[in-house]
N, C-alpha and C positions, 0 to 999 in steps of 0.2 A: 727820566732815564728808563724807566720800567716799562714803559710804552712803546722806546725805542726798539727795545728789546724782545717784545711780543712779537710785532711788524714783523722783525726780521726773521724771527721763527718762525711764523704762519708761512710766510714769503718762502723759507726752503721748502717747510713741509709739503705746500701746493707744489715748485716742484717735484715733489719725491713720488707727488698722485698722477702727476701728467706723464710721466715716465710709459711710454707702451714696449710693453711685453710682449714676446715671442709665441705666439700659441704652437703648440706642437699638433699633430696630427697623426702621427702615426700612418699607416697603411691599410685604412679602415676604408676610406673613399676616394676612389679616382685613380688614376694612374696606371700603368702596367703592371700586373701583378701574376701569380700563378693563377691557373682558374680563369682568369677573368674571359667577358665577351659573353655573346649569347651562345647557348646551348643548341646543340641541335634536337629538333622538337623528338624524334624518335632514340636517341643517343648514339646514334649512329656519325662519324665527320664522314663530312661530304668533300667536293671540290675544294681544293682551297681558296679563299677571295685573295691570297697575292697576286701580281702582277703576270700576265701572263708573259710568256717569253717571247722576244720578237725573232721576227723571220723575216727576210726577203718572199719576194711574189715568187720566186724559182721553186722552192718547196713545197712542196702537195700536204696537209695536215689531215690526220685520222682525227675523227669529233666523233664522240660517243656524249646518248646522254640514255636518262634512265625517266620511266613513267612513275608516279607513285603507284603503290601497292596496294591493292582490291581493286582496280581498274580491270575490264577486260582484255584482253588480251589483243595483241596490236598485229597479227598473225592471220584474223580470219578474214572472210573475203572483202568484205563491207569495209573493214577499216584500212585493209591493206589497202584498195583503191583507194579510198583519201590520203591516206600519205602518198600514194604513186602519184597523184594526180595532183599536190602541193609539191612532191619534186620534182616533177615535171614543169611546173611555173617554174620554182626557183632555182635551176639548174644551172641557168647561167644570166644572173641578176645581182647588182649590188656590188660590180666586183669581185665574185666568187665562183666557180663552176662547180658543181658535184659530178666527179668523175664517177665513183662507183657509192653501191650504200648497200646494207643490209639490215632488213626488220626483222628484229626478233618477237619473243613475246612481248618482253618488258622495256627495251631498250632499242635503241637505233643506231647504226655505225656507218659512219660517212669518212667518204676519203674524197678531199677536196682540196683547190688551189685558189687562192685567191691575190690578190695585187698587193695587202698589203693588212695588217693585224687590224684595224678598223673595218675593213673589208669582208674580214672573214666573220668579226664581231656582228657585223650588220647582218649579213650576209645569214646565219647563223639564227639569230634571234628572227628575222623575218621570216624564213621556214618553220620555225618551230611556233610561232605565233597562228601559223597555215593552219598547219598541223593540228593546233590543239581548236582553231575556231574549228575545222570539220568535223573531228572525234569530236567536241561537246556539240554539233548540229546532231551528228548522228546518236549520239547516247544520251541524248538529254540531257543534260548534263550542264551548268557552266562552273568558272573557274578554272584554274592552272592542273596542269597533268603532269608535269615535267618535275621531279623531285627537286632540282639543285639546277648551279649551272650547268652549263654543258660542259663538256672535258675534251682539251686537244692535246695534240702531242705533234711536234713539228718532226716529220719524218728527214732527216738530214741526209739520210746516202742512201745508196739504191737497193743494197741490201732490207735496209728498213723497210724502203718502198712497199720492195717486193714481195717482202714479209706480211706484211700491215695488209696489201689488198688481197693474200691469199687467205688472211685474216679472215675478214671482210667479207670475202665471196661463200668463202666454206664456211663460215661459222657454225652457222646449221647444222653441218655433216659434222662438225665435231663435238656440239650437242649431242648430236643424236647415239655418236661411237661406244659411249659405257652401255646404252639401254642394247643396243645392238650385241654387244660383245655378252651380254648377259642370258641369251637365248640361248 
């Protein structure tokens, strides 16, 4: 009887070992958190990677992007022809037309139409691809120029438009207005 009795004990004990437990974890790894995601390298946020917003081909979209910073300047004669002369190919390619643009030092403003948000997507990235193979032919240079993505804004009423491309065309002269008023 005493052997019966051992059996039977061992026999619960083994279950009481196989039993699995719950591990906890806490908010140490994974998941959505405060903070979380990569940083941006200068701690600066840039574009946001959500979703961009759709638009019908009826609206014209202002795209702005920006060059990293110690690059020359995108303004003098030499480079300003190569961007002229990569918006000149890609003016009306891809789906997309560049109706009007403005080069600044550091950055570029385009007001464009395109057929459809893949369109302008393509569209968009195949100029700026132009762009950066001519500036890195011309400055020696390889590797990307471009800080972040590019930034649109779907121009929705006329007012906008109208806004946006006098933007666009004058921006220069509105640079230039504090150093002028300062004289």
């Amino acid at each position: 009887m005493g052997k019966q009795q051992r059996t039977k004990s061992s026999k619960r004990k083994r279950r009481r070992k196989c039993v699995q437990h719950r591990l906890k974890f806490g908010n140490k790894h994974g998941g959505r958190r405060k903070g979380s995601g990569r940083k941006p390298k200068d701690g600066v946020k840039r574009v946001s990677h959500h979703g961009r917003a759709d638009f019908d081909g009826s609206q014209p979209v202002h795209v702005n992007t920006k060059i990293e910073p110690g690059l020359p300047t995108l303004r003098n004669r030499r480079a300003y022809s190569v961007i002229r002369a990569a918006l000149a190919v890609a003016k009306d390619r891809n789906g997309m037309r560049i109706t009007h643009f403005s080069v600044q030092s550091n950055h570029l403003h385009l007001i464009v139409e395109a057929d459809d948000r893949r369109a302008l997507s393509q569209g968009v990235k195949a100029l700026l691809r132009r762009i950066v193979a001519g500036l890195n032919r011309l400055w020696n240079r390889t590797g990307g120029m471009f800080v972040d993505r590019y930034h649109d804004h779907v121009l929705r009423t006329a007012t906008e438009v109208r806004r946006a491309i006098a933007y666009v065309l004058f921006n220069r002269c509105c640079l230039l207005a504090p150093r002028l008023m300062a004289w």
